[in-house]
C-alpha positions as CSV (number, residue, x, y, z in Angstrom):
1,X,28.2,31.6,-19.1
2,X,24.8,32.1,-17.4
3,X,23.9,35.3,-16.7
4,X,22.8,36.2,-13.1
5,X,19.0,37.0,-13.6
6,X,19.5,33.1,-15.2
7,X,21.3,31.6,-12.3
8,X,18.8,30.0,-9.2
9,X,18.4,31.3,-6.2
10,X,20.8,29.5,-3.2
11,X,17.1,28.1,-1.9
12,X,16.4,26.8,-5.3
13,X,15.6,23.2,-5.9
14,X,17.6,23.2,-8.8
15,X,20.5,23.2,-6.5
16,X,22.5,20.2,-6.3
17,X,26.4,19.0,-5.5
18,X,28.1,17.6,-8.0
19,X,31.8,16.2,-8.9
20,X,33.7,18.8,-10.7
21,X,34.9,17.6,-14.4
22,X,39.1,17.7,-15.1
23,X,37.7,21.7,-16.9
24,X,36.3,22.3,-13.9
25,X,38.9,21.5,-11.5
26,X,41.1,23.8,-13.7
27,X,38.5,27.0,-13.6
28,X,38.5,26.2,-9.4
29,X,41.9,26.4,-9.1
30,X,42.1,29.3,-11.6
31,X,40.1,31.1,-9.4
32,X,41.3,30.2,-6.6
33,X,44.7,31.3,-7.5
34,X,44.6,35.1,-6.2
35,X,43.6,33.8,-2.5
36,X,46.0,30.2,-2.4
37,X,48.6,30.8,-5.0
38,X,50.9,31.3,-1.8
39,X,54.8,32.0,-3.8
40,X,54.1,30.3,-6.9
41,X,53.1,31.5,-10.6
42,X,49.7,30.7,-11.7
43,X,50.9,28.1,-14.6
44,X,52.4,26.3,-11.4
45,X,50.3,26.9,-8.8
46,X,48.1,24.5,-11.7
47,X,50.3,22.5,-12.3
48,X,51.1,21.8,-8.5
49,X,46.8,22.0,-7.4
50,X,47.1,18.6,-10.3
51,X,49.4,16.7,-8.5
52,X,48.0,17.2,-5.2
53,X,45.3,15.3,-6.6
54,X,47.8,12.1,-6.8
55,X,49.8,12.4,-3.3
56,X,49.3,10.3,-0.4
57,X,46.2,11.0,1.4
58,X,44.5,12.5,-2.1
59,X,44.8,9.1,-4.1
60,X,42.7,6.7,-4.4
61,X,39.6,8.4,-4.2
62,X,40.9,9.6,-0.5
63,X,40.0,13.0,-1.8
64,X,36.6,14.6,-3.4
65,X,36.1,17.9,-4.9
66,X,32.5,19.2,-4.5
67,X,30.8,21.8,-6.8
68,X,27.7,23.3,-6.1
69,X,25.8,24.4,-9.6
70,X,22.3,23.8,-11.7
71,X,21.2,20.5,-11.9
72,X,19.6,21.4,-15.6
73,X,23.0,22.0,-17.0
74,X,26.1,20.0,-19.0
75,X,29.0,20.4,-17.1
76,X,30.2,22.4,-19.6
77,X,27.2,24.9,-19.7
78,X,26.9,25.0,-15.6
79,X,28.4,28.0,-13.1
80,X,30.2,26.9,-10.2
81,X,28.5,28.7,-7.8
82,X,30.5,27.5,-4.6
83,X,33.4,24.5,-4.3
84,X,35.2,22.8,-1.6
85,X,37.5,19.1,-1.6
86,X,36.9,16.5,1.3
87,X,39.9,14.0,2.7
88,X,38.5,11.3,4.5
89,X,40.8,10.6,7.5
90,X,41.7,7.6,10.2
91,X,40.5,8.3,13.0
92,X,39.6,6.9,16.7
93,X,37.2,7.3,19.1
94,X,37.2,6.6,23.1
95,X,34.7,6.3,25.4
96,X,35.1,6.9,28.9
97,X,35.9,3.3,30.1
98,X,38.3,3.3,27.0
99,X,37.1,1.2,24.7
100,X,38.6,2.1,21.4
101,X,36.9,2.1,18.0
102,X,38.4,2.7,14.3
103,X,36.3,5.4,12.5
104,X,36.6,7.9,9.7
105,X,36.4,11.7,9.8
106,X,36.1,13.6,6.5
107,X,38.7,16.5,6.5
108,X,36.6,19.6,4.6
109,X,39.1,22.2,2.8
110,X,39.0,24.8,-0.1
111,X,36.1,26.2,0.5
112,X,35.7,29.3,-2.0
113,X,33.0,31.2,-4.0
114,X,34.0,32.9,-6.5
115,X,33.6,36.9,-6.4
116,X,30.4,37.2,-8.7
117,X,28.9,34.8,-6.5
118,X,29.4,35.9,-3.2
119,X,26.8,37.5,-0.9
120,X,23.7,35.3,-2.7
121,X,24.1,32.3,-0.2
122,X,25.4,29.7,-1.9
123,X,28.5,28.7,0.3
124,X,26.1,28.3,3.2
125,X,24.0,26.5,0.5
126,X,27.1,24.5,-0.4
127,X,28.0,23.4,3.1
128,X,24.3,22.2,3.9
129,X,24.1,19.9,1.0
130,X,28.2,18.7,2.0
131,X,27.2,18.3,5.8
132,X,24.4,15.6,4.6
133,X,26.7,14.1,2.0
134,X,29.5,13.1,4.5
135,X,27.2,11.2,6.7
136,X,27.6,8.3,4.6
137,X,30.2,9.3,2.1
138,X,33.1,6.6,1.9
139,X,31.0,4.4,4.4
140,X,32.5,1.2,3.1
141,X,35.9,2.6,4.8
142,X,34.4,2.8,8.7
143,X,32.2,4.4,10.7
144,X,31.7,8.0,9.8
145,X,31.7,10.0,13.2
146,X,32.0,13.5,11.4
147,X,33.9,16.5,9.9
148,X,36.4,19.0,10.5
149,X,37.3,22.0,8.8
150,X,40.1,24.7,9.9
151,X,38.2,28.1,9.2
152,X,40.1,31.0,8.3
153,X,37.2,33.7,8.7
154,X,36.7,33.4,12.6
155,X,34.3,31.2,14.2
156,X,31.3,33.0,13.6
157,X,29.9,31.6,9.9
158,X,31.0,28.0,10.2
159,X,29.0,27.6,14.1
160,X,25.6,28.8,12.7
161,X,26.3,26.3,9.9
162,X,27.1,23.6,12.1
163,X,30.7,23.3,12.5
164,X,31.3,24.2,16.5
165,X,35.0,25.6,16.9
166,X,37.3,22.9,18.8
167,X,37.7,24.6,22.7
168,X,41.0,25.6,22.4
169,X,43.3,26.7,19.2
170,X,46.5,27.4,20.5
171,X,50.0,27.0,18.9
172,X,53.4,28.4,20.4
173,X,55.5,30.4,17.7
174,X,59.4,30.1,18.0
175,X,61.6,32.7,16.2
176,X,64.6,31.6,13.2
177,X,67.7,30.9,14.8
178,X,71.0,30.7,13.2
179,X,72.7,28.2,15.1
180,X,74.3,24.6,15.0
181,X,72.2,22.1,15.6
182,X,72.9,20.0,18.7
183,X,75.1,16.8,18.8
184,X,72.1,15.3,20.4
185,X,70.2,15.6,17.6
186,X,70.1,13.6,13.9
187,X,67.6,14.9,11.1
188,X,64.6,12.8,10.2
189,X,64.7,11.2,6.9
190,X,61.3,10.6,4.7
191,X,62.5,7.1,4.9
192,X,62.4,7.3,8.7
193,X,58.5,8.2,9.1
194,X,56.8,5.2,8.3
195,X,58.6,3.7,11.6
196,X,58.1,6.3,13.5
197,X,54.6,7.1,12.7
198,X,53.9,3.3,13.7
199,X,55.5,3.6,17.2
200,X,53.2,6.9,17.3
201,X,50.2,5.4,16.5
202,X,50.9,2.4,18.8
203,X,51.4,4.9,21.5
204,X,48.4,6.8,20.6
205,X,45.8,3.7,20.8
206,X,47.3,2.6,23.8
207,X,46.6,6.1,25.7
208,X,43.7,5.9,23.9
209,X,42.5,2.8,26.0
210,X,42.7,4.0,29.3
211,X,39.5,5.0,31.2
212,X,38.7,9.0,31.4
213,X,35.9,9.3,34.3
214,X,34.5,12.2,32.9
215,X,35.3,12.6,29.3
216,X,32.5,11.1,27.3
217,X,33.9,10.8,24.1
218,X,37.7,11.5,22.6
219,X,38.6,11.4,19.6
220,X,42.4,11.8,17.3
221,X,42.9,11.9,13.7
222,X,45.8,9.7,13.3
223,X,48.8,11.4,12.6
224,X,49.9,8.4,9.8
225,X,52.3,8.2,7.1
226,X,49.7,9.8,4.6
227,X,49.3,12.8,6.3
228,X,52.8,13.8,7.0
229,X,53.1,12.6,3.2
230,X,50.5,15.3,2.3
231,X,52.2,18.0,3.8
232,X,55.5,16.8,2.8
233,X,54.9,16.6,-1.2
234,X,53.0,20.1,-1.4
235,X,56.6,21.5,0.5
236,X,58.4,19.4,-2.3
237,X,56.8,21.0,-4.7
238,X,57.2,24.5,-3.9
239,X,60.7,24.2,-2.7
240,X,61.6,23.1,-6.4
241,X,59.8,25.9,-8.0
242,X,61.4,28.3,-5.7
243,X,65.0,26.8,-5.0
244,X,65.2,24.0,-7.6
245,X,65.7,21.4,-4.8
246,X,64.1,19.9,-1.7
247,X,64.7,20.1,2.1
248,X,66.6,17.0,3.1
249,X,65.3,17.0,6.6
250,X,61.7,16.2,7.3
251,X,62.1,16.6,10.7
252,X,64.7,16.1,13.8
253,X,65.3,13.4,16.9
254,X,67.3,13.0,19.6
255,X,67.4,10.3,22.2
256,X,67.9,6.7,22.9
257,X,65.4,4.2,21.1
258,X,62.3,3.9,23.5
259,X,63.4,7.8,25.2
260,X,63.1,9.3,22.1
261,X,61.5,13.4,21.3
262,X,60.9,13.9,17.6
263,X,59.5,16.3,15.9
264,X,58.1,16.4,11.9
265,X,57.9,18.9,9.9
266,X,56.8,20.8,7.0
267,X,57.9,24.2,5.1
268,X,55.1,26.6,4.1
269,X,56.1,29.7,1.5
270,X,52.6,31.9,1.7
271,X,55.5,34.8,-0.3
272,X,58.4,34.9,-1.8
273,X,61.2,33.8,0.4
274,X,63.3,37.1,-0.1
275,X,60.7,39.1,1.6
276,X,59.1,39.1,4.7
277,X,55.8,36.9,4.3
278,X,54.8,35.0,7.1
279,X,56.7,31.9,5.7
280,X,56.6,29.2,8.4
281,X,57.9,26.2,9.0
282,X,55.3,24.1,11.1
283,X,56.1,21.4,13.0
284,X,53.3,18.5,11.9
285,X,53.9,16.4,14.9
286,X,56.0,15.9,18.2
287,X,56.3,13.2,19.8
288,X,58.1,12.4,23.2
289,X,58.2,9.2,24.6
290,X,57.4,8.3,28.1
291,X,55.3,11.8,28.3
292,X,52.6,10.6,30.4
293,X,50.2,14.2,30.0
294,X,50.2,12.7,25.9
295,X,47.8,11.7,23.7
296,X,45.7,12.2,26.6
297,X,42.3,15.1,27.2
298,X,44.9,18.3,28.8
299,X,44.2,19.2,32.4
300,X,45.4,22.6,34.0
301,X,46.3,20.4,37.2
302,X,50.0,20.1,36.7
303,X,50.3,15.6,37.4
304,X,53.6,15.6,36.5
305,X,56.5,16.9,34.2
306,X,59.3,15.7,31.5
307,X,62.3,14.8,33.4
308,X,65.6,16.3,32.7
309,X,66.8,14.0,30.0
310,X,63.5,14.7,27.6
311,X,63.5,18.3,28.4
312,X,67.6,18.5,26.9
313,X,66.1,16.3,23.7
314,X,63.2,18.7,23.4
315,X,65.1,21.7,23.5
316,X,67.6,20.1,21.3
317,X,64.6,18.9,18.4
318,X,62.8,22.6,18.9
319,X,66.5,24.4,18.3
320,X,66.9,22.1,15.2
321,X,63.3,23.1,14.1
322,X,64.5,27.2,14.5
323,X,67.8,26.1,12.4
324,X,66.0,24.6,9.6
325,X,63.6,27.9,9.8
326,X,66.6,30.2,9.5
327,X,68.6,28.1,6.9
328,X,65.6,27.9,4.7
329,X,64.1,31.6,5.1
330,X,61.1,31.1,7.1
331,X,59.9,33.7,9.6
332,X,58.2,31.6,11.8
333,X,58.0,28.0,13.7
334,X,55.0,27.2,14.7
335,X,53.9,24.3,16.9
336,X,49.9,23.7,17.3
337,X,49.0,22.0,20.6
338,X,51.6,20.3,22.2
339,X,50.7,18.2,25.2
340,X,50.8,20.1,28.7
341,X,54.7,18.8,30.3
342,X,55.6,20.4,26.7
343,X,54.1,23.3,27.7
344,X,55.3,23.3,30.7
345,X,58.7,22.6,29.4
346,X,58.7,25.0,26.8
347,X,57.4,27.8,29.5
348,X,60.4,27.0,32.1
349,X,63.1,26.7,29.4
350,X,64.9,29.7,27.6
351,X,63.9,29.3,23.9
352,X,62.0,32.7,23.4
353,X,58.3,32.3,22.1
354,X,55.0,33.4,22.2
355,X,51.7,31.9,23.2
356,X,48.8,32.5,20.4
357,X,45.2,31.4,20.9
358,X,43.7,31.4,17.0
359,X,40.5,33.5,16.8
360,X,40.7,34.1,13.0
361,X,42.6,31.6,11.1
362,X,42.9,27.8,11.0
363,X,39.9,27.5,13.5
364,X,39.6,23.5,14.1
365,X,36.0,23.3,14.2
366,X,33.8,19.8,13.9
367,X,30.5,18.6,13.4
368,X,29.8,15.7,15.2
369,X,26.9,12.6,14.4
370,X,25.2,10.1,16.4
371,X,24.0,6.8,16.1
372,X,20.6,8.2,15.4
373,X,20.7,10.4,12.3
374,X,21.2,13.4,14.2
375,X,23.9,15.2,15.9
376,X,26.7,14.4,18.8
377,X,28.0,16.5,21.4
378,X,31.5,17.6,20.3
379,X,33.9,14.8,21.7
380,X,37.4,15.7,23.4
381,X,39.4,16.3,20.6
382,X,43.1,14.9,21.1
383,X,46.2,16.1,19.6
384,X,44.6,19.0,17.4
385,X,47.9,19.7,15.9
386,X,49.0,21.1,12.3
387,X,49.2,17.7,10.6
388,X,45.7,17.0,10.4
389,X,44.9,20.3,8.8
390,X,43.8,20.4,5.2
């Protein structure tokens, strides 16, 4: 390895972003272990980083890792001075008369330096050369519109870098509850998502269409198959480390066919599950049908609310959601965003929760292009919930 005095400066010419080799990839996530290893060991936290390299929404080139290091140097011979992976994800834009477009967004995640690195610039060297790169990375796919990334230091370094924090980042935290669920309610299958996240998207794009005097520019990252897959496969993993098996319910929904609430979700072990650690289950994606504030730029005006039947199924779906949090010893449910009748819904109901507004962690902030080679205006960002994260 290089010494320091040997190393260039994070101004340095000699700077460049490269792809990381298979050795590399393994020294990343060896590194990386002590800050992400969440409840695993580090032979499987490995062992799991691989095969979230081959999961839906990873495959087929649909994620990159980036490595900033000398240009002069083999890949064996190089430091990695600063790393990070990009997803690109469907997406859609609006504009205010409604006219809908296809487009990508690149999803940015893992960024890290490694300790003997830090303090010397080069994250903020990294992320300069990534921003330029993701213009016109994966271009043959659509339109590139821009890239988010879900900061977990604050808001502070990723804005003077480029990446403006989304307006809001609120999510609505239920307590475990050990009860039955409701005879309204059945559990979502994997089986049952690709279905339901086609009636999703179809109700997305149509909402979508309609003209917003006012509102520029919306945009959604799909909430598609992939990305509930995503989620879904790094949960499998873990729960088989930790329990030897898998949860059978990827979600829960209650209603009749075209009335329907549903919610998807995902277990997250950051500890062991015998000990109090913050383990949540977050919900990826709720949907209710015939909610006319969804999918939608939120208002404060109150136009409207759930009627009675949708506020019994989402009651039903949340208290399923605190079940599954219970049964699988999780201290948390956490739901990012819901549309305002939710909110509404949830605040006039009796499921006890609490209201947090993120000013530290998983910070959905974007960086936005024009047509021009420069930089947008940040768009109206619709349905910033958990499953788009990375």
């Amino acid at each position: 390895m290089e010494s320091h005095d040997a190393i260039p400066e994070s101004n340095s010419s000699d700077l460049r972003l490269a792809h990381s080799t298979e050795d590399e990839c393994i020294q990343i996530w060896t590194n990386t272990f002590a800050s992400w290893g969440d409840s695993l060991e580090l032979p499987d936290y490995l062992r799991e980083s691989q095969f979230l390299t081959t999961i839906p929404l990873a495959e087929n080139g649909g994620m990159t890792t980036w490595v900033l290091v000398d240009k002069n140097l083999e890949p064996s011979k190089r430091p990695i001075l600063s790393s990070s992976e990009s997803f690109y994800k469907i997406s859609l834009t609006s504009d205010k008369n409604g006219k809908v477009e296809d487009v990508v967004v690149h999803g940015i995640a893992s960024v890290f330096c490694a300790q003997e690195y830090r303090r010397r610039g080069y994250a903020a060297r990294h992320m300069k050369e990534l921003a330029g790169h993701l213009r016109s990375w994966k271009s043959e796919r659509g339109n590139i519109v821009g890239s988010v990334l879900y900061s977990d230091i604050g808001k502070v370094y990723y804005t003077k870098l480029g990446w403006t924090p989304n307006s809001t980042n609120i999510h609505i935290e239920f307590p475990p509850l050990k009860v039955s669920k409701s005879t309204l309610v059945q559990d979502i299958a994997e089986s049952d998502l690709p279905e339901l996240c086609r009636i999703d998207e179809a109700m997305i794009r149509e909402a979508m269409g309609i003209p917003a005097p006012g509102v520029n520019k919306r945009l959604t990252i799909l909430p598609d198959v992939d990305h509930m897959l995503w989620h879904i496969r790094k949960e499998d993993f873990a729960t088989n480390c930790l329990f030897g098996k898998t949860p059978p319910a990827k979600g829960a929904i209650a209603g009749a066919p075209g009335h329907q609430v549903w919610a998807i979700w995902t277990h997250r072990y950051y500890g062991r599950p015998d000990a109090k650690s913050h383990n949540i289950l977050y919900i990826l994606r709720l949907v209710v049908e015939g909610d006319e504030s969804a999918n939608k730029p939120h208002s404060k005006e109150e136009t409207g609310a759930l009627s009675d039947d949708q506020v019994a199924c989402l009651e039903a779906v949340l208290k399923a959601a605190c079940a599954e949090a219970a049964e699988w010893n999780l201290d948390h449910v956490k739901l990012w965003e819901p549309s305002p009748n939710v909110q509404r819904a949830i605040f006039r109901g009796k499921l006890q929760h609490v209201v947090v507004e993120r000013e530290e962690d998983s910070i959905a902030s974007g960086m936005w292009y024009d047509e021009n080679g420069g930089f947008a205006p940040p768009p109206v960002w619709i349905n910033n919930e958990h499953y788009a994260w990375c």
